[in-house]
C-alpha positions as CSV (number, residue, x, y, z in Angstrom):
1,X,27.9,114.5,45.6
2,X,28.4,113.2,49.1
3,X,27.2,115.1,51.8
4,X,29.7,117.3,54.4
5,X,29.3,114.5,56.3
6,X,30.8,112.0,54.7
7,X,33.4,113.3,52.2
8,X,36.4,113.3,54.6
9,X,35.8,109.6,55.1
10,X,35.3,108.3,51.8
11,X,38.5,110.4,50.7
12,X,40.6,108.4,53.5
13,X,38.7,105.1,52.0
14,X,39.9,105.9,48.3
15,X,43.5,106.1,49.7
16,X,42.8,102.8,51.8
17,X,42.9,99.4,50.6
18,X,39.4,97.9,50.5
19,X,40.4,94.9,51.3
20,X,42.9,94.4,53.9
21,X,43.5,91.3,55.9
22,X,41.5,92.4,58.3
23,X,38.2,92.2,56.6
24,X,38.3,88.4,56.0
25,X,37.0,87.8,52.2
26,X,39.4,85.6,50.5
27,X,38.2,81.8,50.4
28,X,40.8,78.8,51.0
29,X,41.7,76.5,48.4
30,X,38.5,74.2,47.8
31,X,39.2,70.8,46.8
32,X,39.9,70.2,43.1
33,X,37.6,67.7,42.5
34,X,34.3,66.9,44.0
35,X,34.5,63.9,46.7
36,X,31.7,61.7,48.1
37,X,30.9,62.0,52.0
38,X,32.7,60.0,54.2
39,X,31.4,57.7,57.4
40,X,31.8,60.3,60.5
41,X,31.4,59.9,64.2
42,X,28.0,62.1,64.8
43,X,28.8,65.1,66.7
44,X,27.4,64.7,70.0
45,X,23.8,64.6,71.4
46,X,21.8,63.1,68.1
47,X,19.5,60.4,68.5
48,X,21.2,57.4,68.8
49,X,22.5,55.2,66.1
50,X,22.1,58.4,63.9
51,X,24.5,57.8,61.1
52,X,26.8,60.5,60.0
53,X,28.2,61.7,56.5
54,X,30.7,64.3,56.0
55,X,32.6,66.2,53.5
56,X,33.9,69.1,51.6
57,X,32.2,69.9,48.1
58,X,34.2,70.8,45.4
59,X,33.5,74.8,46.0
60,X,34.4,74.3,49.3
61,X,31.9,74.2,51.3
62,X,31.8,71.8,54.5
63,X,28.8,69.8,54.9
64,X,27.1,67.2,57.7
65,X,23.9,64.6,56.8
66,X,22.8,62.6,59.4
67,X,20.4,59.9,58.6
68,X,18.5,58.4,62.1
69,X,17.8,54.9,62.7
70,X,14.2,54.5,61.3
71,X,14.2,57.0,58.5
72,X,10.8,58.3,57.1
73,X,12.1,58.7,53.9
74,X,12.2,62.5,54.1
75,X,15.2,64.9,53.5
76,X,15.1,68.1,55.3
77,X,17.7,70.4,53.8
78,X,18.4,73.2,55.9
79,X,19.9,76.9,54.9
80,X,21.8,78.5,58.1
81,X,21.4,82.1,59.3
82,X,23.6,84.8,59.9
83,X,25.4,85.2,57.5
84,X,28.4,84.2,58.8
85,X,31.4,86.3,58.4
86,X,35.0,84.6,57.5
87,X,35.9,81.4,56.3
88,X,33.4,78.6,56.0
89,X,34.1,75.9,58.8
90,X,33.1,72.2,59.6
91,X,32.2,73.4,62.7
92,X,29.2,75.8,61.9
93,X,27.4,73.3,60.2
94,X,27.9,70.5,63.3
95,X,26.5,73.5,65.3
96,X,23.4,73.7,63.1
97,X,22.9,69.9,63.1
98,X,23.1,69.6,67.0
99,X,20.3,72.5,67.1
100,X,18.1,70.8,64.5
101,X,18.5,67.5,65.9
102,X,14.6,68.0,66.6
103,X,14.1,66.9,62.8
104,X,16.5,63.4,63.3
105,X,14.4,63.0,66.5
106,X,11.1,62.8,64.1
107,X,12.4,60.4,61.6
108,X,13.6,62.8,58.7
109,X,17.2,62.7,57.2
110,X,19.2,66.2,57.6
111,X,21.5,68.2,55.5
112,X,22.9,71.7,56.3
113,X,26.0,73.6,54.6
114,X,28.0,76.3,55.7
115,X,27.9,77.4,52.4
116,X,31.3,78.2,49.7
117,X,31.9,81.6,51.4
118,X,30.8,83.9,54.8
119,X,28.9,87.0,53.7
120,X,25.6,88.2,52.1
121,X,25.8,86.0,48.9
122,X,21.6,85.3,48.9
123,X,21.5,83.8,45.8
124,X,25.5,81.6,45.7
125,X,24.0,80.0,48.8
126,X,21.2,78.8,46.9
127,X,23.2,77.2,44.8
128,X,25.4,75.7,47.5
129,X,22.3,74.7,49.3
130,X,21.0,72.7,46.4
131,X,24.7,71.4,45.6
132,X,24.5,69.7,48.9
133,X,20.9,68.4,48.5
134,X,22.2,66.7,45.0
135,X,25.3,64.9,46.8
136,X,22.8,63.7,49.7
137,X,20.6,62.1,47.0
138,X,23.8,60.4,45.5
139,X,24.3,59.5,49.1
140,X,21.1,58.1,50.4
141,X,19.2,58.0,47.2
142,X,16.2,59.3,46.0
143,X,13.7,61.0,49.2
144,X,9.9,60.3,49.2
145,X,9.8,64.0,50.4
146,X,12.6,66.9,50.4
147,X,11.6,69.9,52.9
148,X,13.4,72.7,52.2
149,X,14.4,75.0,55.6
150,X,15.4,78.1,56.0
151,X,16.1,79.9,59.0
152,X,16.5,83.8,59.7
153,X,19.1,84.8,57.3
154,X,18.6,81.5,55.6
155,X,14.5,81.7,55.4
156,X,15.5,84.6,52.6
157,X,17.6,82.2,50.8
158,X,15.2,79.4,51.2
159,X,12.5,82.1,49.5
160,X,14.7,83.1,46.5
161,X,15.4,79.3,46.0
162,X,11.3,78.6,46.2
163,X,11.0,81.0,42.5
164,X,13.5,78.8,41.3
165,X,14.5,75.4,42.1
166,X,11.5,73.4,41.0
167,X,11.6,71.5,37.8
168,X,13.1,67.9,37.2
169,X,16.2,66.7,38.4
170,X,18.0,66.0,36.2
171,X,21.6,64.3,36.5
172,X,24.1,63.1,34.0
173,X,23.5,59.4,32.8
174,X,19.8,59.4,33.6
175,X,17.5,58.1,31.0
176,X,14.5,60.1,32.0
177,X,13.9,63.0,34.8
178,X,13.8,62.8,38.5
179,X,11.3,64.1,40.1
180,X,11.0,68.0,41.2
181,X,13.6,68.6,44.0
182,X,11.9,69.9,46.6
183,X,8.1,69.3,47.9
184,X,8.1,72.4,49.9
185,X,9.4,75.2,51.6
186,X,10.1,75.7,55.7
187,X,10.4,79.4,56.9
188,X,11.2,79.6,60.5
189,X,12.1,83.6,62.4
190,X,12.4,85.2,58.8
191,X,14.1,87.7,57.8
192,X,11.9,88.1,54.9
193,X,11.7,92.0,54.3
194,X,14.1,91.5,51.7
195,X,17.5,93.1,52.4
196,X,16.5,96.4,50.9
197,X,14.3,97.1,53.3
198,X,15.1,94.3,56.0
199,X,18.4,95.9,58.2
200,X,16.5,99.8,57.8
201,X,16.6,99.6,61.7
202,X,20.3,99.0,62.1
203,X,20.8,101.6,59.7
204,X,18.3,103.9,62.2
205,X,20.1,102.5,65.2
206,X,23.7,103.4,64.0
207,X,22.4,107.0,62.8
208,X,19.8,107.8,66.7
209,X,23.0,106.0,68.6
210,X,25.2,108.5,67.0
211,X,23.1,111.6,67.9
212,X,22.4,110.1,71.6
213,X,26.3,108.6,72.3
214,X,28.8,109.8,69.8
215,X,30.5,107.5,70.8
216,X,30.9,104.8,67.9
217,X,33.0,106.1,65.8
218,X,34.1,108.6,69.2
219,X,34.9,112.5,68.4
220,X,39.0,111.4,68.3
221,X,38.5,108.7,65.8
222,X,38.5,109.0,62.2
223,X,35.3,110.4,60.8
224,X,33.6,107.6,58.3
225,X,30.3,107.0,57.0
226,X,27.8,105.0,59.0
227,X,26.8,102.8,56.7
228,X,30.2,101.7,56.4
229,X,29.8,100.2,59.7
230,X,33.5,100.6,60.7
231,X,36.6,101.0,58.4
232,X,38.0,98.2,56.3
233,X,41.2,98.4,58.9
234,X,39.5,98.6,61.7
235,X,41.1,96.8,64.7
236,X,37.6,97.3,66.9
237,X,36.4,94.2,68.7
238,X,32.5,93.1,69.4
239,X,33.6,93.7,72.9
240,X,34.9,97.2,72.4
241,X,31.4,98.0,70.8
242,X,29.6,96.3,73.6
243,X,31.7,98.7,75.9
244,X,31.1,101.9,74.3
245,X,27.1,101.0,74.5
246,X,27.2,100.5,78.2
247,X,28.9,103.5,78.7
248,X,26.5,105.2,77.1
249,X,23.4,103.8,78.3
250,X,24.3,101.1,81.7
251,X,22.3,98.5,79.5
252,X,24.4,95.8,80.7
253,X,23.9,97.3,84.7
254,X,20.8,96.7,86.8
255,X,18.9,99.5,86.3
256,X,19.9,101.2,89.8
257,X,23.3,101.0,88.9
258,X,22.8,103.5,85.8
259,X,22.9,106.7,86.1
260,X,20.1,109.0,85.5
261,X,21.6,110.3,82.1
262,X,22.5,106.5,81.0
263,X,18.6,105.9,81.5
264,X,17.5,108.6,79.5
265,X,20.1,107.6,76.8
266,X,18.7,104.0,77.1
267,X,14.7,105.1,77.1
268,X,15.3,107.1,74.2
269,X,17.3,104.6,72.2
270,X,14.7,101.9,72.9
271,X,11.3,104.2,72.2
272,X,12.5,105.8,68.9
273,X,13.7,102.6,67.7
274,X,11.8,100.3,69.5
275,X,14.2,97.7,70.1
276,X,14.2,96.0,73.6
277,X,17.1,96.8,76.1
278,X,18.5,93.1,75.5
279,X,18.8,93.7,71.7
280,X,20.7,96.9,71.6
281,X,24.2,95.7,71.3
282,X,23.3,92.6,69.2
283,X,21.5,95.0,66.1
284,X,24.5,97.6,66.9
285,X,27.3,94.6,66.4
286,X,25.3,93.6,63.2
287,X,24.9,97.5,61.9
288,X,29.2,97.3,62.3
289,X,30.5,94.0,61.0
290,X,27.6,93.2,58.6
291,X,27.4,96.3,57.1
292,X,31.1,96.3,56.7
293,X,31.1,93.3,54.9
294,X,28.0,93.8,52.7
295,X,29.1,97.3,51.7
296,X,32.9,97.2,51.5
297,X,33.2,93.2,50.1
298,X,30.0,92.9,48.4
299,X,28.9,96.6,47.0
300,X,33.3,98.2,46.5
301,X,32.1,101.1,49.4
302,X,28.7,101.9,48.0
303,X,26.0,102.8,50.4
304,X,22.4,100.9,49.5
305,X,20.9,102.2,52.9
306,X,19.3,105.7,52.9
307,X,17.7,107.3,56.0
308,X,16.5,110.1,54.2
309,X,12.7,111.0,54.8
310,X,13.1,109.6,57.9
311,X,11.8,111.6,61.4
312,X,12.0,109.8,64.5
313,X,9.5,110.4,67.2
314,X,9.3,108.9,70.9
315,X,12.0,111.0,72.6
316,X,11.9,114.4,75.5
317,X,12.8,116.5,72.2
318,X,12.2,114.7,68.9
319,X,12.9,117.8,66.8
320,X,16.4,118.4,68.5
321,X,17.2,114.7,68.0
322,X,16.5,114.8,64.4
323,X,18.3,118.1,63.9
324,X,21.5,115.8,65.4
325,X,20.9,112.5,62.9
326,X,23.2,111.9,60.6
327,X,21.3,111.9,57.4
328,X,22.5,108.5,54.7
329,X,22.1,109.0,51.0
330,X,21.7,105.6,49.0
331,X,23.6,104.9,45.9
332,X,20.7,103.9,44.0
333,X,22.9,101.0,41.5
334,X,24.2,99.4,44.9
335,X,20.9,99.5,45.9
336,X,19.7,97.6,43.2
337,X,22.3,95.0,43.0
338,X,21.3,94.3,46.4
339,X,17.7,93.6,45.7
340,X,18.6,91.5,43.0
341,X,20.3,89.1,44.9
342,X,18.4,89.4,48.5
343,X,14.9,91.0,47.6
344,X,12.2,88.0,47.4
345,X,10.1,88.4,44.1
346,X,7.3,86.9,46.1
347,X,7.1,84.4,43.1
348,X,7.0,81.4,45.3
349,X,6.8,78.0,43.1
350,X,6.4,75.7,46.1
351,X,4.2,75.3,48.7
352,X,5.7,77.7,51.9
353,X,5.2,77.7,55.5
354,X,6.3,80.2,57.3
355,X,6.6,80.3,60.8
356,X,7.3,83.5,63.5
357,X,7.4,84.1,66.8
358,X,5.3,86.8,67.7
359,X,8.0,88.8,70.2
360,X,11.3,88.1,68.0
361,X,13.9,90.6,69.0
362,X,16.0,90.1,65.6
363,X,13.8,89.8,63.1
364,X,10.4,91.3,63.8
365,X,7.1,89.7,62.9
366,X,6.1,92.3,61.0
367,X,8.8,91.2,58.3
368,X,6.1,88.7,57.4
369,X,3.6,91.8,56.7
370,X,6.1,93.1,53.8
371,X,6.4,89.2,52.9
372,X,2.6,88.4,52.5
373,X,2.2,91.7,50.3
374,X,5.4,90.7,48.2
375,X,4.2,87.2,47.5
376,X,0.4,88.6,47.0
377,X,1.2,91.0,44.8
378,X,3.3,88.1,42.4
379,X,0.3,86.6,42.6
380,X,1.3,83.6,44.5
381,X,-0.7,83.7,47.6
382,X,-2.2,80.5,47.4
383,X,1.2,79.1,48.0
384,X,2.0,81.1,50.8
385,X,0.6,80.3,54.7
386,X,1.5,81.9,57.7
387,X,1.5,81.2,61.2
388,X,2.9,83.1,64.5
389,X,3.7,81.5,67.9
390,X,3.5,83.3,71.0
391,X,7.3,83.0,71.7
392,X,9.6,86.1,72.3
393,X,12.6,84.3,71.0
394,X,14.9,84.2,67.4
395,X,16.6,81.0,67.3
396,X,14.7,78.8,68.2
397,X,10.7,78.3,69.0
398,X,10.1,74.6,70.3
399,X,10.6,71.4,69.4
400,X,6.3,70.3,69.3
401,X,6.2,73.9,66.9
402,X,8.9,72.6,64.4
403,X,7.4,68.9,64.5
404,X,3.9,69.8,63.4
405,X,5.1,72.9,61.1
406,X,6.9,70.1,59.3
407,X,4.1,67.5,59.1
408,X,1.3,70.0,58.3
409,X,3.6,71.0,55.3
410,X,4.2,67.5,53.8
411,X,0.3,67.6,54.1
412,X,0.0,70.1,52.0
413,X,2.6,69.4,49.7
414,X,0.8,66.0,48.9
415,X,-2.8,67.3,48.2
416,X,-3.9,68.6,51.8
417,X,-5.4,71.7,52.7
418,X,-3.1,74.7,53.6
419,X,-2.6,75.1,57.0
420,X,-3.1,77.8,59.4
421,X,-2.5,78.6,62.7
422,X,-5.8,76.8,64.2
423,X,-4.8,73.7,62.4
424,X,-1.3,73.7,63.4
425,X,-2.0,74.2,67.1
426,X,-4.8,71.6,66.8
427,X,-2.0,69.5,65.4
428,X,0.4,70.2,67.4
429,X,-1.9,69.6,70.6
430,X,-2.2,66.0,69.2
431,X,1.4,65.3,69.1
432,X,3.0,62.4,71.4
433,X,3.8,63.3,75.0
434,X,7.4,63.0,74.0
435,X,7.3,66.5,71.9
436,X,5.6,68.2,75.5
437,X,3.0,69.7,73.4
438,X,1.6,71.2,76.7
439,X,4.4,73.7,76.5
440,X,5.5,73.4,73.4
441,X,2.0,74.3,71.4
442,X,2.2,78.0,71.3
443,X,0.3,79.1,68.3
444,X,-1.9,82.0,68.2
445,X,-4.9,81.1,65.4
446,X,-5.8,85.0,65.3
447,X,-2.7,87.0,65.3
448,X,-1.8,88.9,62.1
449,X,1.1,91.1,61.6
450,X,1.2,94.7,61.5
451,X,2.6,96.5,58.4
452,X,6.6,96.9,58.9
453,X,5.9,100.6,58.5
454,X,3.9,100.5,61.8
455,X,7.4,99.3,63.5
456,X,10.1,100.8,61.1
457,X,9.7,104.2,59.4
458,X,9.7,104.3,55.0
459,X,12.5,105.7,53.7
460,X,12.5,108.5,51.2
461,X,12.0,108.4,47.5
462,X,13.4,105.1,46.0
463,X,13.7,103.3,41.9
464,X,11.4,100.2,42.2
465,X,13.7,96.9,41.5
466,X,13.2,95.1,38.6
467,X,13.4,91.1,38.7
468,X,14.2,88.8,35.6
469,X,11.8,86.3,34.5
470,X,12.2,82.8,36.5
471,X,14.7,80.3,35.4
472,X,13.9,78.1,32.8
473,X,15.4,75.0,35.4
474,X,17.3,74.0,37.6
475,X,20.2,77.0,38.3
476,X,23.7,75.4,38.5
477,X,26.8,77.1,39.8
């Protein structure tokens, strides 16, 4: 039974259309047939005489490699963040290779997707990560090494694709297997909590903002469930959101220009939920969109978030601010479909590097806490090392840290010892002049995550997930 909360909502959403146009989830026509990259002009700002491929696979997802001048022989094949929402584009993935031009600039090959489809699809972007590594192999031919990358979102595909993709290639007309298709396994800003328990502060954030502002949905709109995000027909713009929060709080006014009200509104948002001022309306816009699409598209209007359990503390009156929450229930089967496609089994088959900036705003370090114990507790620890930067940003760390996060890792993958933070500032204090490792070198040897419950509260009661036994190979779409 749904609570009082929520019933008028989800009776208006069973006489809604779950999909409208609005809520973009249909995927244009793919090519019929698979067809090999093409020559392309390089997008701008690569290394020069980078040589560019291009293409469309057969699924339909777009694809850029870039192969620089003096190649070192290894592939780095990168999974994107986000997720993005809508239609896959050409122009996502030429935004990813401009950012990661850092690995052209060191000598290694490049290959990044935007994937068949936008939306949380953990596992299908596996598969369309590895479909793109295959067609760069038919491209360039056979690596001496293939990194595998991941960032944010993408680090949690990169770890589901680390339990699986790790026996022989094999490929039609071959005489004998290739070898395994990845060496090992890049993790960069992670979000690595799995997404059961990863986006548990948007879902606190949507419920505190509602008790502090009332403003998203506002009293005259139609009543729906937070963890909805917004209605499938929803006309609401990331602009409109942004609007409603400043209102609220002034969080995008110098602090004199807020009123005394808008500061308390802002303090309390930011203690309870411990977010910084600059991160509010980003983890809000996610908490609407993303949640629309993950539980409208992905889960039919089935809630997997819960805040039950749940009391906040760090505001003037913590017991009339809980009395206000709005309290989520979780379905318990969307829940679990969830975790079996974006809840790491910690199984890791490869050897994995993870790396974290200590002060990230979007994904917090202590993401890597619930990651350690996951992997631990599969018993794959040994292939599993860690190491934090003192950097405050998400995107992107420095050029020196991705350098020597990527050499130290093809060390290991060949026989080397398993690096840690000491080795990998050491390391990256030797680099060349040309990577500014005087800046750049920002590890912290000593550092060690809190557990996420120290930063984000345990929900209430919960049914463990259960995980299949790895694939017997290589998983094909």
């Amino acid at each position: 039974m749904a609570p009082p909360f929520f019933r008028p909502a989800l009776t208006a959403l069973a006489a809604a259309t779950l999909l409208p146009l609005s809520l973009p989830t249909a995927r244009a026509a793919a090519p019929e047939r698979p067809a090999a990259p093409s020559e392309r002009i390089c997008p701008s700002g690569l290394p020069e005489a980078t040589r560019c491929l291009s293409g469309r696979d057969h699924l339909g997802a777009w694809y850029w490699i870039a192969v620089p001048k003096d190649w070192s022989g290894v592939l780095v094949v990168h999974a994107h963040g986000g997720p993005s929402l809508g239609e896959p584009t050409l122009a996502r993935v030429t935004g990813d290779l401009q950012r990661w031009k850092v690995m052209l600039q060191a000598g290694h090959a490049w290959a990044g997707t935007s994937y068949r489809q936008g939306g949380f699809e953990v596992l299908a972007a596996g598969e369309d990560v590895d479909r793109l590594r295959r067609i760069a192999v038919e491209a360039l031919g056979t690596p001496r090494r293939t990194v595998l990358h991941g960032q944010s979102w993408g680090a949690s595909v990169a770890a589901r694709m680390a339990e699986r993709y790790i026996t022989p290639d094999i490929r039609p007309g071959q005489t004998a297997p290739g070898p395994q298709p990845y060496d090992g396994v890049l993790l960069s800003s992670g979000v690595l909590a799995g997404a059961t328990r990863a986006y548990d502060v948007r879902v606190d954030l949507r419920a505190v903002y509602q008790a502090v502002c009332n403003n998203h949905p506002r009293p005259d709109e139609p009543v729906y469930p937070l963890w909805m995000g917004m209605p499938p027909e929803s006309t609401l713009t990331r602009l409109d959101v942004a609007q409603r929060v400043d209102d609220c709080t002034g969080v995008q006014r110098p602090r004199a220009e807020r009123s005394a009200e808008q500061q308390k509104r802002l303090d309390t948002l930011t203690r309870v939920l411990r977010l910084p001022e600059s991160a509010l309306i980003g983890h809000l816009q996610w908490a609407t969109w993303h949640f629309r699409e993950l539980t409208v598209r992905k889960l039919g209007a089935r809630n997997p978030f819960t805040n039950e359990g749940v009391r906040y503390t760090g505001s003037d009156d913590d017991e009339a601010l809980n009395r206000r929450v709005p309290r989520l229930r979780a379905d318990l089967a969307a829940r679990a479909e969830l975790g079996r496609d974006g809840d790491p089994s910690g199984r890791l088959l490869l050897p994995t590097l993870a790396l974290h900036g200590i002060d990230d705003p979007v994904a917090f370090v202590e993401m890597e806490s619930r990651f350690r114990d996951t992997v631990t507790e599969a018993g794959a620890a040994e292939r599993l090392a860690q190491a934090y930067t003192r950097d405050g940003e998400h995107e992107y760390l420095s050029d020196a840290a991705y350098v020597s996060a990527v050499d130290a890792l093809l060390d290991w993958a060949g026989g080397g010892a398993r690096p840690d933070g000491a080795a990998l500032e050491q390391r990256c204090r030797a680099l060349p002049s040309t990577w500014n490792p005087a800046q750049g070198c920002r590890f912290v040897a000593s550092y060690q995550p809190a557990a996420l419950e120290t930063r984000v509260p345990m929900r209430g009661p919960q049914s463990p997930l259960e995980f299949p036994p790895p694939a017997a190979g290589i998983r094909r779409p």
